[in-house]
C-alpha positions in Angstrom: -12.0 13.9 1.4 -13.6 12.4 -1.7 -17.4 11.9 -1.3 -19.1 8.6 -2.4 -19.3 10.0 -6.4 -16.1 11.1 -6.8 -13.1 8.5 -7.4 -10.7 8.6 -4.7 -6.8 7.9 -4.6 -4.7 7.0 -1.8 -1.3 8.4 -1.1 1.4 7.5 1.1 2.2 10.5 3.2 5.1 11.4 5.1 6.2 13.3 7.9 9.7 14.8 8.2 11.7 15.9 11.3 9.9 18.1 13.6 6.7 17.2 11.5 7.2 13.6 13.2 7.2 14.7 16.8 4.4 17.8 16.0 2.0 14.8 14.7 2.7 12.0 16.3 3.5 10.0 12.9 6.1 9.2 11.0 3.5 8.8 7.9 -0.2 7.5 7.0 -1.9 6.6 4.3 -4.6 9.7 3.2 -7.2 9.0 0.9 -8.1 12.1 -1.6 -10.5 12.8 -4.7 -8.5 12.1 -8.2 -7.4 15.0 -9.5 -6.2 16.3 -5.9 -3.1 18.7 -5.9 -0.1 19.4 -3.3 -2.3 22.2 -2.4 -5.7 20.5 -2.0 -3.5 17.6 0.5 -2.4 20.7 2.3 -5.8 22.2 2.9 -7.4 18.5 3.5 -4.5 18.5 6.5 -4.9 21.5 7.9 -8.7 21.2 8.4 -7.8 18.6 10.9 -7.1 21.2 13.0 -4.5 21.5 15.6 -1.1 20.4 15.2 -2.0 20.3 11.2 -3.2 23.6 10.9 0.1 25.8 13.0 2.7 23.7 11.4 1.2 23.4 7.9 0.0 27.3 7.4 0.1 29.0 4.8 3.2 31.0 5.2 5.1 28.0 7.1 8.9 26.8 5.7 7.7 23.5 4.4 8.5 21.9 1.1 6.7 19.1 -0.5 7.9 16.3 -2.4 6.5 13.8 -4.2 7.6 10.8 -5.6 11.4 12.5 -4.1 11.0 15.1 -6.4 9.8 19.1 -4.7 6.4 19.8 -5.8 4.4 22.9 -6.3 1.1 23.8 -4.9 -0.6 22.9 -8.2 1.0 19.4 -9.3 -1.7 17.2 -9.6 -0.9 13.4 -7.6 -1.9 9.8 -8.6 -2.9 6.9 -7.0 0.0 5.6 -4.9 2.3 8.9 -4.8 4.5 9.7 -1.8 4.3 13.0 -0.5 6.6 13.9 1.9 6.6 17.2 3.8 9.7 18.8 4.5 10.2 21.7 7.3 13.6 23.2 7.2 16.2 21.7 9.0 18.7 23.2 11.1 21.8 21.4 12.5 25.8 21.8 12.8 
C-alpha cells in the first residue's frame, strides 16, 4: 500500500475461476503506489495472508492480464488498469 507521500493509483482487480470461490470475490478495487508492477500487486496480495498467499505463490499456474492483454511480472500499471488473474482452467 502507498503511504501518505507517495501518489497512489487504483486498479480494478479481478478474480478468475477458482480464484473467485478461493477469495470470496469476483473483483475489488486495490489501491497501490504509482509506479507499482504486476509483481509488486502480487506481493501486496499475498501479504494478506491466507487464501492470497497459497493460491498466489510464487510458483502457482496464474497468469495476469491487464487491460486483456498477459502481463509480466515487471509491466508497470496506471491509474484505472484491470488486472485480472488467471489460474489454469481445466474442463471437457
Amino acid at each position: 500500500m502507498p503511504d501518505s507521500r507517495t501518489p497512489a493509483i487504483t486498479l480494478d482487480v479481478v478474480y478468475l475461476a477458482r480464484l473467485r470461490e478461493a477469495f470470496g470475490r469476483g473483483r475489488e478495487g486495490l489501491t497501490v503506489a504509482s509506479g507499482a508492477t504486476v509483481g509488486d500487486v502480487l506481493a501486496a496480495l499475498r501479504a494478506r495472508g491466507e487464501p492470497f498467499a497459497q493460491e498466489l505463490a510464487p510458483g502457482r499456474a496464474v497468469r495476469v492480464a491487464v487491460n486483456h492483454d498477459i502481463a509480466p511480472a515487471d509491466r508497470v500499471l496506471r491509474d484505472g488498469d484491470e488486472v485480472a488473474l488467471l489460474p489454469p482452467v481445466t474442463g471437457g
